[in-house]
Backbone as a ProteinNet text record, in pm:
[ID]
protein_1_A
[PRIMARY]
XXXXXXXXXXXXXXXXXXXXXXXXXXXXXXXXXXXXXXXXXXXXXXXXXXXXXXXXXXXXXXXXXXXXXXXXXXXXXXXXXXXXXXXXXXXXXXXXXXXXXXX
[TERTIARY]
84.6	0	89.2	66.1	121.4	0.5	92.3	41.7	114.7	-2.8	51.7	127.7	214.6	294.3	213.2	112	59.8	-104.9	-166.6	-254.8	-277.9	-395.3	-446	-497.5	-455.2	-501.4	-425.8	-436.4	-400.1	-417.2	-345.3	-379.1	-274.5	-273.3	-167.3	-147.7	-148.3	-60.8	7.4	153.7	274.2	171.1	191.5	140.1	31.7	-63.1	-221.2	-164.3	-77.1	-9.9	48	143	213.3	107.3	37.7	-66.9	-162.2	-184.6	-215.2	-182	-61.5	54.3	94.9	91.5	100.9	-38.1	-149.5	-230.5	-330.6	-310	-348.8	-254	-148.6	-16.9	76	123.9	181.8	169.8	226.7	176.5	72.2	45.9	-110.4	-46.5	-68.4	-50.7	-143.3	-288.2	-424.6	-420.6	-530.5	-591.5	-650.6	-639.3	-749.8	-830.3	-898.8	-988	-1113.8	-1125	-1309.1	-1309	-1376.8	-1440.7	-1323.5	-1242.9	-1160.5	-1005.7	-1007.2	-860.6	-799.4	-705.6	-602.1	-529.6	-517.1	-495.8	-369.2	-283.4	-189.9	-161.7	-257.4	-302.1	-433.6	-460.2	-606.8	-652.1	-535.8	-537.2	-631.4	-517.5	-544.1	-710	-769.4	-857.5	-1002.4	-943.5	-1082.5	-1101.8	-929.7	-997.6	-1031.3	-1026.8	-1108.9	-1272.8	-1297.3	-1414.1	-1480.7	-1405.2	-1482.6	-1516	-1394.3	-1396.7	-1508.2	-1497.8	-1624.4	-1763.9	-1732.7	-1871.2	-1953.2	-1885.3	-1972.1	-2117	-2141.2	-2277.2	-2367.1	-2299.3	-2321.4	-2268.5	-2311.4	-2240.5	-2413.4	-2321.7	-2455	-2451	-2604	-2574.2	-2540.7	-2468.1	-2425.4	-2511.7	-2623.8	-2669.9	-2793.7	-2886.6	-3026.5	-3010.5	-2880.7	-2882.2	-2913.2	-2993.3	-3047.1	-2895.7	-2952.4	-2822	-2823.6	-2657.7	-2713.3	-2580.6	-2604.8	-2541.8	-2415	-2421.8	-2323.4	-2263.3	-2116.7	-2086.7	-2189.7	-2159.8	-2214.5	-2344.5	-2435.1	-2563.2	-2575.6	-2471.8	-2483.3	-2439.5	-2342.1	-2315	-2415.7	-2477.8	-2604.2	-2696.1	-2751.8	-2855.5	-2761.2	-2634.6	-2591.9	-2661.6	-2659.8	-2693	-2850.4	-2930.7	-3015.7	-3044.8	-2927.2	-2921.6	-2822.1	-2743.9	-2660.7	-2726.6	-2857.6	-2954.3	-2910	-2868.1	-2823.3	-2899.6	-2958.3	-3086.2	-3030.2	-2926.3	-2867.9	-2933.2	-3048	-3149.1	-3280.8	-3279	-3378	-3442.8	-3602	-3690	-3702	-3658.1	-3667.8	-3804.4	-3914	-4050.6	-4128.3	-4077.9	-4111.4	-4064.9	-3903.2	-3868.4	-3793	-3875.5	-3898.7	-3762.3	-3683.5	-3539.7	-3545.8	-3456.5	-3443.8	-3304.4	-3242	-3107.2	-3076	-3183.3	-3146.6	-3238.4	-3127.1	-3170.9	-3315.1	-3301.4	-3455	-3604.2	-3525.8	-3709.2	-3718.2	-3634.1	-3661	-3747.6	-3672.3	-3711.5	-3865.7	-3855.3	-3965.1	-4093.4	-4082.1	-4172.3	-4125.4
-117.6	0	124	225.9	360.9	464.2	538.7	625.1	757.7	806.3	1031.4	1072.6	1116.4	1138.4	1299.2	1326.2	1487.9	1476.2	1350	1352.3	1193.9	1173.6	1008.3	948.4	966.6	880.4	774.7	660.7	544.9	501.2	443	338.4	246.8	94.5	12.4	72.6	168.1	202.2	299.6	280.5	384.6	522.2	452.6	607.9	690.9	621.1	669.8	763.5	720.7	806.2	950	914.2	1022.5	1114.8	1091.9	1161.6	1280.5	1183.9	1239.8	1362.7	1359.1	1435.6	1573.3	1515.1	1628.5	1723.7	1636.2	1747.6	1812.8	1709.6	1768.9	1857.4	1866.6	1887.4	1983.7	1959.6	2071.2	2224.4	2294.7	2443.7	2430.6	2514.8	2474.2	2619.4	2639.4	2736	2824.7	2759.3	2804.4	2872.7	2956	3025.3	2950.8	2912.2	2831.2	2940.7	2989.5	3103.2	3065.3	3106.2	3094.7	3221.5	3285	3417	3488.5	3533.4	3620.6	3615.4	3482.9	3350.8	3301.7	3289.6	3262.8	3112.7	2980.7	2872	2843.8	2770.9	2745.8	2574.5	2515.4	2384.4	2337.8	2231.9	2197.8	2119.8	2115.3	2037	2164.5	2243.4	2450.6	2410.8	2460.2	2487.1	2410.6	2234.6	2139.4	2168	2173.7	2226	2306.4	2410.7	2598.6	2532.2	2460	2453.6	2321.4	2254.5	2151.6	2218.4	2309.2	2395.6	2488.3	2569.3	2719.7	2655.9	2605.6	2589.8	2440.5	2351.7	2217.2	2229	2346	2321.6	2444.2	2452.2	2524	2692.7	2778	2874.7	3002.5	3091.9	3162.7	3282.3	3381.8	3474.7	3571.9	3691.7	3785.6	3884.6	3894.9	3981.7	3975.9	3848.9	3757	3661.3	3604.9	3503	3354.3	3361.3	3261.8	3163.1	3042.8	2936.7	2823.8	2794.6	2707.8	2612.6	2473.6	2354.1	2393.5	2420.5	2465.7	2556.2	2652.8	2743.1	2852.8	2748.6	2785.5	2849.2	2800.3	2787.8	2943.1	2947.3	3102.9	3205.1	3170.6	3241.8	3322.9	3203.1	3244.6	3315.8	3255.4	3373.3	3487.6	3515.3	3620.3	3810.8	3708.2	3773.1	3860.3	3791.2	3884.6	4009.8	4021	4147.5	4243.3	4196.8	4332.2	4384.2	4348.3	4407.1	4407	4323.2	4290.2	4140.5	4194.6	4111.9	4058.9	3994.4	3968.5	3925.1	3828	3739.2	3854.1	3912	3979.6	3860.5	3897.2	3877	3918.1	3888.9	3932.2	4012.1	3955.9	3994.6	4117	4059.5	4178.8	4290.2	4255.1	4336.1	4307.5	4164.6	4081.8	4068.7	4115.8	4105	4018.9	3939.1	3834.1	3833.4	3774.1	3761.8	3599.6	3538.3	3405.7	3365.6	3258.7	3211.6	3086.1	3018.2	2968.8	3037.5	3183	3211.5	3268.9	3299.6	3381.7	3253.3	3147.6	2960.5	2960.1	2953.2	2951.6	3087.9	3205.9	3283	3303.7
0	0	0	-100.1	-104	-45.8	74.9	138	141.7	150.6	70	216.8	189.2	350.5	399.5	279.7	341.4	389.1	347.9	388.8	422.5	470.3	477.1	343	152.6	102.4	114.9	37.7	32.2	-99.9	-156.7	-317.1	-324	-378.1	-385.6	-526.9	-604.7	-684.5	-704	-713.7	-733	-805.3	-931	-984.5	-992.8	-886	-845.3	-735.6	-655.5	-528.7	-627.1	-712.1	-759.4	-849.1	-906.6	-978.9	-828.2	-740.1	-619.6	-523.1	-560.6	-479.9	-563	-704.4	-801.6	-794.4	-788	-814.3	-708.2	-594.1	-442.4	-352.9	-347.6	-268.4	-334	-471.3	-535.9	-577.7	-566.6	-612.3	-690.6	-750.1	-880.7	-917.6	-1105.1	-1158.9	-1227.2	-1202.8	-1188.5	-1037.1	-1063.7	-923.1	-863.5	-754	-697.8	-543.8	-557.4	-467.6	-453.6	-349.9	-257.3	-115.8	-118	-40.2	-10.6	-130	-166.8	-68	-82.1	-37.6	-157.1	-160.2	-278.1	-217.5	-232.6	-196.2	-341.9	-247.9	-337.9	-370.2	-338	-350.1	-317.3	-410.5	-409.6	-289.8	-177.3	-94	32.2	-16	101.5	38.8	-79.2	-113	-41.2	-84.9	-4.1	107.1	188.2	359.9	392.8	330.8	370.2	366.4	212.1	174.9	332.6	323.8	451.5	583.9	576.1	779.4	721.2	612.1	624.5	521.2	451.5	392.2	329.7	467.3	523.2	519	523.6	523.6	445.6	389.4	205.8	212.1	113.2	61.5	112.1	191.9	253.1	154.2	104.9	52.5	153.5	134.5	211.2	248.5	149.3	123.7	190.9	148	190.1	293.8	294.7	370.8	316.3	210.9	135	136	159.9	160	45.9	-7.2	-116.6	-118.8	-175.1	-124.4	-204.6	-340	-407.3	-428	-425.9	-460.2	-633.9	-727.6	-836.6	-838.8	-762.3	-749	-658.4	-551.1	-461	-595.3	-709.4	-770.9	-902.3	-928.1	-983.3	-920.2	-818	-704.3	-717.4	-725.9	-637.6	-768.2	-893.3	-984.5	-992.7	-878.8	-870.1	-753.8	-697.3	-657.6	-733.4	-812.8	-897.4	-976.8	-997.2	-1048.8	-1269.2	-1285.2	-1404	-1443.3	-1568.8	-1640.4	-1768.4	-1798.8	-1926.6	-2037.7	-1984.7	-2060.8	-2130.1	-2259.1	-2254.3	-2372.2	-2394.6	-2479	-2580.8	-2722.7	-2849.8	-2902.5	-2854	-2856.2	-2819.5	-2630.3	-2585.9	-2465.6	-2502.5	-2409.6	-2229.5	-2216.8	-2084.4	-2057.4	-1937.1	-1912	-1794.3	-1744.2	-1659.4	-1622.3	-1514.2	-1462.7	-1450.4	-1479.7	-1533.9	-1665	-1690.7	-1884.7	-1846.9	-1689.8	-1737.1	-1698.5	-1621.3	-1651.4	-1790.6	-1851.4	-1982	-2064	-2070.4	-2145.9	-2118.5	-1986.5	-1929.2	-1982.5	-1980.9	-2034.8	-2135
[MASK]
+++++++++++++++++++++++++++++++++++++++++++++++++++++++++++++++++++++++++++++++++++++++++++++++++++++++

């Protein structure tokens, strides 16, 4: 059994460990950020996300809570007050694409 000397995975294979290590543990040359934190491994990143938002992503604004980051990011769009989705017809502006589908 190969075990990550930085965290508790485990795999009996060499290069499942090393693939592991590279992309949990190593610098990252992507940004990796959440509530305006800069993480320099995807390892920094999961544990911010397990310690602060175990139990989902709160709006700041409403409070409204949501399981996914993405999902707070979308809500977050209806308070900047920006309607991207308009109606060819008649005008009808929306800040998301399924109520526009939808009407």
């Amino acid at each position: 059994m190969f075990k990550c000397p930085h965290c508790s995975y485990e795999t009996n294979r060499r290069n499942n460990l090393k693939r592991h290590i590279s992309t949990m543990h190593l610098a990252c040359t992507k940004s990796l950020e959440c509530c305006d934190h800069h993480f320099s491994s995807k390892a920094e990143l999961r544990e911010h996300v397990y310690q602060h938002h175990r139990y989902g992503y709160t709006c700041k604004v409403c409070g409204r809570n949501f399981c996914r980051k993405a999902l707070l990011k979308r809500h977050q769009t209806v308070h900047s007050g920006r309607k991207d989705f308009v109606c060819g017809l008649c005008g009808y502006a929306t800040s998301h694409k399924s109520n526009l589908e939808r009407h």
